[in-house]
C-alpha positions in Angstrom: -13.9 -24.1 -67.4 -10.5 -23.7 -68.3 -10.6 -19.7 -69.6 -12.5 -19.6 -65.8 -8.8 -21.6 -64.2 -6.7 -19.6 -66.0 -8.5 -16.5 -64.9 -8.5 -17.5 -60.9 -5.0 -18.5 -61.5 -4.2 -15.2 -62.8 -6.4 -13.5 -60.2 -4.9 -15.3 -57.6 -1.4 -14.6 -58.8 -2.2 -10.4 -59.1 -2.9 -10.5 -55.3 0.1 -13.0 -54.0 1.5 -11.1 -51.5 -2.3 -11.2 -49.7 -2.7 -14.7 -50.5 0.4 -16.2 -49.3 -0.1 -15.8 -45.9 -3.6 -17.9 -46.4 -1.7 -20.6 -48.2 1.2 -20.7 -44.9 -1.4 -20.9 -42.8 -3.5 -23.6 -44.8 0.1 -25.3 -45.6 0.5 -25.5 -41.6 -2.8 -26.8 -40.6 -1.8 -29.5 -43.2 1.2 -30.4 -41.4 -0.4 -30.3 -38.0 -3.4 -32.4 -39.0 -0.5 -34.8 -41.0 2.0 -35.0 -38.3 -0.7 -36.0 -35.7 -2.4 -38.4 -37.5 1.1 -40.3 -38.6 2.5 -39.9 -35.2 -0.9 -41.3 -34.0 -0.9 -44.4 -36.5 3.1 -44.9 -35.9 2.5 -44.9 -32.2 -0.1 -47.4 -31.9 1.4 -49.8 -34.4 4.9 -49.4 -32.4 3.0 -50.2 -29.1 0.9 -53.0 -30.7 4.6 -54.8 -31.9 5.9 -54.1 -29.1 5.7 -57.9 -28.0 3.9 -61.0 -30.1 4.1 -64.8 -29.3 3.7 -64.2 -25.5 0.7 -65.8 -24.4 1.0 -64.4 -20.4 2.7 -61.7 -19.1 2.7 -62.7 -15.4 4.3 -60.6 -12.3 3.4 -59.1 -8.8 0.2 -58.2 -8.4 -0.6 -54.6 -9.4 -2.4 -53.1 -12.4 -2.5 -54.6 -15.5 -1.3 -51.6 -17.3 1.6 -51.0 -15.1 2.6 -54.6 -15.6 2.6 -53.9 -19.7 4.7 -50.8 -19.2 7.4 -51.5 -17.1 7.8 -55.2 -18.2 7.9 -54.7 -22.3 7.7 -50.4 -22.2 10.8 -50.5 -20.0 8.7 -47.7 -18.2 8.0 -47.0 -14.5 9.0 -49.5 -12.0 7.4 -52.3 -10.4 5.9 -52.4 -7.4 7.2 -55.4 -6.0 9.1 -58.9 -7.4 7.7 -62.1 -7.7 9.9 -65.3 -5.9 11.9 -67.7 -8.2 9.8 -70.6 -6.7 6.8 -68.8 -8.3 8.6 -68.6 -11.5 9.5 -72.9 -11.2 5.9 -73.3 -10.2 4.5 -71.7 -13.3 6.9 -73.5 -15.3 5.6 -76.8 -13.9 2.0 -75.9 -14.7 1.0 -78.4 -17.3 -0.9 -75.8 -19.6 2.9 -74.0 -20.0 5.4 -74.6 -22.5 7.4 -72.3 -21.4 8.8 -69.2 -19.3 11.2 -66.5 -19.5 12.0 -64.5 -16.5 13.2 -61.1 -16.7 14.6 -58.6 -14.2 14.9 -55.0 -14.5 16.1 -52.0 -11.9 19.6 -51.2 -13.0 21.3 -49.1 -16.2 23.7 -48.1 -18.4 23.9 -44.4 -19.9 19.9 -44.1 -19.1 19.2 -47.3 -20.9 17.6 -49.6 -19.3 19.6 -53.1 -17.9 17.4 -56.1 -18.5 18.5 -59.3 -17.2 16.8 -62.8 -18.4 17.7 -66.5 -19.9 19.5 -66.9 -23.3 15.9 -68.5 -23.9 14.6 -65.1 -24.3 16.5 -64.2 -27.6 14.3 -67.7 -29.1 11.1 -66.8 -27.2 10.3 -63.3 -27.6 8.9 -62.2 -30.9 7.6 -58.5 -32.0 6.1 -57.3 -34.8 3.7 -60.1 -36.7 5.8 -62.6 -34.9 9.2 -61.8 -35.8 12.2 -63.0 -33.9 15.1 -61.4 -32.1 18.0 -61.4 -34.4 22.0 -60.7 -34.4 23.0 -58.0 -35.8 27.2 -58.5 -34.9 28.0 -61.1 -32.1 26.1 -63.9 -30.4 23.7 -63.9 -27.4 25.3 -63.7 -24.0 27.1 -67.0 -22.3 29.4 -65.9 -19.9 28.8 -64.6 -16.9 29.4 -61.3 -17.3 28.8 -60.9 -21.3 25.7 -58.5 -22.4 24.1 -58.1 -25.8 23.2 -54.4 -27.0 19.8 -53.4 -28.2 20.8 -51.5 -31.7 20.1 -47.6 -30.2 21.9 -48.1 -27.0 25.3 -49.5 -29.5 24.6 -46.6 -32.0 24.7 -43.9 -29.8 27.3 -45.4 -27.7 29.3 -46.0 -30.6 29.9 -49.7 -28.8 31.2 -52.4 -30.5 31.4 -56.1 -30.1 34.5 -56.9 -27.5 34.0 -53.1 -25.4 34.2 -53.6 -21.7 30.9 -51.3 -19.8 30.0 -50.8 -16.7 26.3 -50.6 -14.9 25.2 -48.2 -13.3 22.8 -49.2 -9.7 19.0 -47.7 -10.5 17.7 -46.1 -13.4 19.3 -42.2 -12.6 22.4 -41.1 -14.3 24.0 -40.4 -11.0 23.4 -43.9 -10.2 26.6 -45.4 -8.2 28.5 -48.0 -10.8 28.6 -51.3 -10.5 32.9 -50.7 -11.8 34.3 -53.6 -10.4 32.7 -56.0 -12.0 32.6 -55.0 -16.1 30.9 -56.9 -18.6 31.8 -57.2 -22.4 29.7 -57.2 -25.5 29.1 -59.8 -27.0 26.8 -59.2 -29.4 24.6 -56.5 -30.8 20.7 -56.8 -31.7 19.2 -56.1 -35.5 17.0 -53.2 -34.9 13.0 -54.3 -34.1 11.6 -50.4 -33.3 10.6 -51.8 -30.4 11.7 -51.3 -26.5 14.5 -53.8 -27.3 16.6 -51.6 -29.2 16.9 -49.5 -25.7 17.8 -51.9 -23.7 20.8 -53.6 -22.7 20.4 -57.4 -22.0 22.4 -59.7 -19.4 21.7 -62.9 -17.6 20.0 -63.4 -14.5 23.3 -65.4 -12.7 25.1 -61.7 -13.7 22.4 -59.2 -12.2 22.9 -61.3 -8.9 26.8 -61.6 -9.2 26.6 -57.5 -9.4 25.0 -57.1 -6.2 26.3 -60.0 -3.8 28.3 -57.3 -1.9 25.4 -54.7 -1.4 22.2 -54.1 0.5 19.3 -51.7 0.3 20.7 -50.4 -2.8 23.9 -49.3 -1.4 27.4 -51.4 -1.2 28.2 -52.9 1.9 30.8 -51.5 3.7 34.0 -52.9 4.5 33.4 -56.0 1.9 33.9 -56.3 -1.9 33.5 -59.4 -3.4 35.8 -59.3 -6.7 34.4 -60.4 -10.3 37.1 -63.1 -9.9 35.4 -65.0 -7.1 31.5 -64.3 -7.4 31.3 -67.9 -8.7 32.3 -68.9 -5.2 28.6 -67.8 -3.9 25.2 -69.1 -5.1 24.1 -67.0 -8.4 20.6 -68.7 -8.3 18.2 -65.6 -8.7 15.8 -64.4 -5.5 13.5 -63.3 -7.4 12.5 -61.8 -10.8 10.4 -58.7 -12.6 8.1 -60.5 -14.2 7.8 -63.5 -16.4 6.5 -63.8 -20.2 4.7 -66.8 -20.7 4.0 -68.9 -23.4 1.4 -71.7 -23.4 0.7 -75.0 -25.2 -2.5 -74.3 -26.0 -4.3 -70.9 -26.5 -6.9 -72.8 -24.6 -5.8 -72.8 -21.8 -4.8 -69.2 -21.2 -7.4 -68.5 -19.0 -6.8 -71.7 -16.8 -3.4 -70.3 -16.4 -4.7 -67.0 -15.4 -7.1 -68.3 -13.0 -4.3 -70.4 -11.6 -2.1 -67.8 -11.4 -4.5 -65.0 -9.4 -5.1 -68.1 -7.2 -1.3 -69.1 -6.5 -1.1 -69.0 -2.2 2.4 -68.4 -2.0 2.2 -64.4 -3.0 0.0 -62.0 -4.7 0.6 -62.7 -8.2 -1.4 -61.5 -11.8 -1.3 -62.9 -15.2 -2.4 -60.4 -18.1 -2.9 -61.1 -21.4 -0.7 -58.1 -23.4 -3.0 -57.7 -26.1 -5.7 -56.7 -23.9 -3.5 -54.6 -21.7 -2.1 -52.8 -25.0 -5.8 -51.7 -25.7 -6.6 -50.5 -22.5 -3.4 -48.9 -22.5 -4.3 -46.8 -25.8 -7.4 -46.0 -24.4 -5.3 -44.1 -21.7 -3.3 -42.9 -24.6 -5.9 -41.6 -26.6 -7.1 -39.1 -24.9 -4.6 -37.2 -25.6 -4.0 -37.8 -29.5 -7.7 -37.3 -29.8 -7.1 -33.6 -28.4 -3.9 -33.4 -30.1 -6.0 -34.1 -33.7 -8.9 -31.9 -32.7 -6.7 -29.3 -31.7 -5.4 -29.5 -35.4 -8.4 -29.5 -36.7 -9.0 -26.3 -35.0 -6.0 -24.9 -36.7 -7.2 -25.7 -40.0 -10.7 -23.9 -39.0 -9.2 -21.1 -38.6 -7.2 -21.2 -41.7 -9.7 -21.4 -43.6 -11.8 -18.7 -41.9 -8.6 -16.7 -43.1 -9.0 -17.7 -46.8 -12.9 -16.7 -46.0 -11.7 -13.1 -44.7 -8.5 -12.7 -47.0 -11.2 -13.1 -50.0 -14.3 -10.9 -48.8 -11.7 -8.3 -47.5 -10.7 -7.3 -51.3 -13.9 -8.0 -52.9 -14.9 -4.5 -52.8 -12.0 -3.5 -54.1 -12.7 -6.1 -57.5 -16.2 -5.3 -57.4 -15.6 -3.2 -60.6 -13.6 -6.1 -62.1 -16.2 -8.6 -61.9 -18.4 -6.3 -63.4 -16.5 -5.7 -66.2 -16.5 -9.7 -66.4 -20.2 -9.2 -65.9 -20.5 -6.9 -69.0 -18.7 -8.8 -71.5 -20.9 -11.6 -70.7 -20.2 -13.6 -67.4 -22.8 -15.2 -65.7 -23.8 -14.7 -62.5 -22.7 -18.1 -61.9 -19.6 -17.9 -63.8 -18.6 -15.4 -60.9 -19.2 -17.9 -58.3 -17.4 -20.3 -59.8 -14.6 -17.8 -60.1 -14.4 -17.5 -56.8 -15.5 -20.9 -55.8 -12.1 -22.1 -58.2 -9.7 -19.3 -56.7 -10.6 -20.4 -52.7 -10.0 -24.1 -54.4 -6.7 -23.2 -56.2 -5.5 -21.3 -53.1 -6.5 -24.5 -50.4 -5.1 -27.3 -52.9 -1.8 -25.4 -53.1 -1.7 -24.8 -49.0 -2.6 -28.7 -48.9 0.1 -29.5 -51.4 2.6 -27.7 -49.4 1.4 -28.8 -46.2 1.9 -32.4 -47.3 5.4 -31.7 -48.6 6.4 -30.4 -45.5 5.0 -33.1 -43.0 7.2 -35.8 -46.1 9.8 -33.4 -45.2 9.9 -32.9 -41.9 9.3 -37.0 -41.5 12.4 -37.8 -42.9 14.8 -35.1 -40.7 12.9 -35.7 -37.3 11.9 -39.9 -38.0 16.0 -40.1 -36.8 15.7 -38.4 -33.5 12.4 -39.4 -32.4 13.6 -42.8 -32.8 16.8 -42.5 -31.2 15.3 -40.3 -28.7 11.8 -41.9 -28.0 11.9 -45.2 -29.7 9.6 -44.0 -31.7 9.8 -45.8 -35.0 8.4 -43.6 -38.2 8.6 -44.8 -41.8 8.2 -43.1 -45.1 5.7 -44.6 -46.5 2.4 -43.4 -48.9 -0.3 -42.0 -47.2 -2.6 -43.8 -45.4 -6.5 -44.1 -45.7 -7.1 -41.8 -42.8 -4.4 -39.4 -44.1 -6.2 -39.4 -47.8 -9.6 -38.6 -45.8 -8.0 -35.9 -44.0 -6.3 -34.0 -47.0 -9.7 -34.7 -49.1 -11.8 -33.1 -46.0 -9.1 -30.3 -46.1 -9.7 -29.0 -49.7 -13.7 -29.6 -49.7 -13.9 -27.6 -46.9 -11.5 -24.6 -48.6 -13.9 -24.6 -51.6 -17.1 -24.6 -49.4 -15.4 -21.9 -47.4 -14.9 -20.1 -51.0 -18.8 -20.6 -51.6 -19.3 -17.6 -49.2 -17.3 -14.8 -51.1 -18.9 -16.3 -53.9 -22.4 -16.2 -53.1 -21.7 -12.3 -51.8 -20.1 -11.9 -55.4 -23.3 -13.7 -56.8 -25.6 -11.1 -55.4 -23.3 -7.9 -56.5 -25.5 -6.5 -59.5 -23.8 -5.1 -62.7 -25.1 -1.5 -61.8 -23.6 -1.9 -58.6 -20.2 -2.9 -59.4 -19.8 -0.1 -62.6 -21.1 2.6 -60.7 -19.4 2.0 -56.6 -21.0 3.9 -53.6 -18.5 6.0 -52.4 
């Protein structure tokens, strides 16, 4: 076996130039079928810690997928509010421990404003129930203080003590809410979760920003100074939605009936771990193409090895008689051929998998400052084993078929070539 290696190897080596475009395109199927799969794995276990502890995600009623997205994605918009007496009415339920409003709309630099309770650094959790910690600072308890997700100070370059401005709607020609600046006060510890976008602020300071506009546009003729907001009633109107936690997991489906019963408005309650896999069954559509698509790649790859390796046996077909005559087997010539395909796949594999390590670490940066999208260095996974394993047994069952044609050319044949 090994005078058979050394002889692929060598075989191999003679006819680089022709063989190094196989391995490229072997080593890029690899990094297709990688990337995907890691990208695929990354984005469902960001999504799935996106949010933990919350019982009830409860807000205007609409679909429960929207609700998910634009209450813990920060994506879309909602449809309508839901009225601060519906928010003290579910607090009063008696299957409720307790409720954090939230409020979204406005923004800062493209990142999104969220505007709750100080109760929401305690409450919300992400990951396997991990809570919200400080970074730099403390959570917000003046008016018009704010707390910084970790991305939005990063690429900012904000510091505890800045003064910002927000900016009216989510566009970046949004009119700015100037007059009334806020300071930070403290900066999150990163989570790789929506909260590292988003720049938090109370619910008394998203009404003290808009006293002195209507229908999304400032009132004219009247501007109500930061100085004397506290003059007017800062009690919030309404609210986003409301994350929900409960006494009893019991009782979560009481709640839920209660709320899609509740008289005063249209309301829903979803649970977010149900929502989350309807949403990824949205989502995987797509990275179910995405993989196939790769796997397509790495078909055709391998047809290549298939035709690189038939296309110059005729031209060894006196070599592997010579092998022939100094007393290879027959099957010693398909396992010649069987080991080059093999030798050829593993090191297209090889380099595939360095390059997907590779390109992890440059681009894991910028998709995460860009996208959110948290990916970690880590060993491969199960799936990613299976995928490199199904990679090279299908480049040495590829090689099987030059082999086989190998297998059948006779000694005659190959010392004495048609022409």
């Amino acid at each position: 076996m090994k005078t058979l290696l050394a002889i692929a190897a060598r075989s191999a080596w003679n006819r680089r130039f022709t063989l190094a475009l196989t391995v490229f395109s072997i080593a890029l199927s690899t990094l297709l079928l990688l990337g995907v799969e890691r990208i695929r794995t990354e984005l469902r276990d960001n999504f799935s810690s996106a949010v933990s502890g919350t019982d009830l995600i409860v807000g205007a009623r609409t679909g429960s997928t929207q609700l998910l997205l634009y209450s813990v994605f920060r994506i879309g918009a909602a449809t309508n509010n839901m009225g601060w007496k519906s928010v003290q009415d579910l607090q009063a339920h008696r299957g409720v421990a307790w409720v954090v409003p939230i409020s979204l709309g406005d923004s800062h630099h493209g990142f999104p404003v969220l505007a709750t309770t100080p109760e929401y650094f305690s409450r919300f959790h992400y990951g396997d129930r991990q809570p919200l910690a400080m970074r730099e600072g403390k959570p917000f308890e003046q008016l018009f203080d704010a707390v910084l997700g970790a991305d939005v100070a990063e690429q900012l370059g904000y510091r505890v003590g800045q003064k910002i401005t927000l900016s009216h709607g989510s566009g970046e020609l949004s009119p700015e809410h100037a007059d009334k600046p806020f300071t930070v006060v403290g900066i999150l510890a990163r989570t790789g979760t929506p909260v590292d976008r988003t720049v938090h602020i109370g619910l008394e300071a998203m009404q003290a920003i808009h006293l002195d506009w209507v229908a999304g546009v400032p009132m004219p003729g009247i501007k109500i100074p930061a100085e004397q907001v506290r003059k007017f009633d800062l009690s919030p109107k309404n609210v986003t939605a409301a994350l929900v936690g409960l006494k009893s997991r019991a009782a979560v489906f009481a709640v839920q009936r209660w709320v899609a019963g509740y008289t005063e408005e249209p309301l829903m309650a979803i649970l977010p771990g149900v929502a989350l896999d309807e949403l990824w069954q949205v989502v995987g559509v797509g990275e179910k193409a995405l993989l196939v698509l790769s796997g397509l790649v790495g078909i055709v790859s391998l047809a290549g090895l298939v035709s690189v390796v038939l296309a110059g046996l005729n031209e060894r077909r006196r070599e592997l008689a010579v092998l022939r005559a100094v007393g290879a087997g027959a099957r010693h010539v398909l396992a010649l051929l069987a080991l080059e395909g093999a030798l050829v796949t593993a090191l297209g594999v090889l380099l595939g998998a360095i390059a997907a390590a590779v390109a992890l670490a440059l681009l894991g940066p910028w998709l995460q400052s860009t996208y959110g999208l948290a990916l970690t260095i880590s060993a491969p996974t199960l799936n990613e084993w299976t995928l490199l394993g199904a990679l090279l047994a299908a480049g040495w069952l590829a090689s099987l078929l030059p082999g086989w044609r190998a297998y059948r050319l006779s000694l005659a044949d190959g010392l004495s070539p048609r022409i």
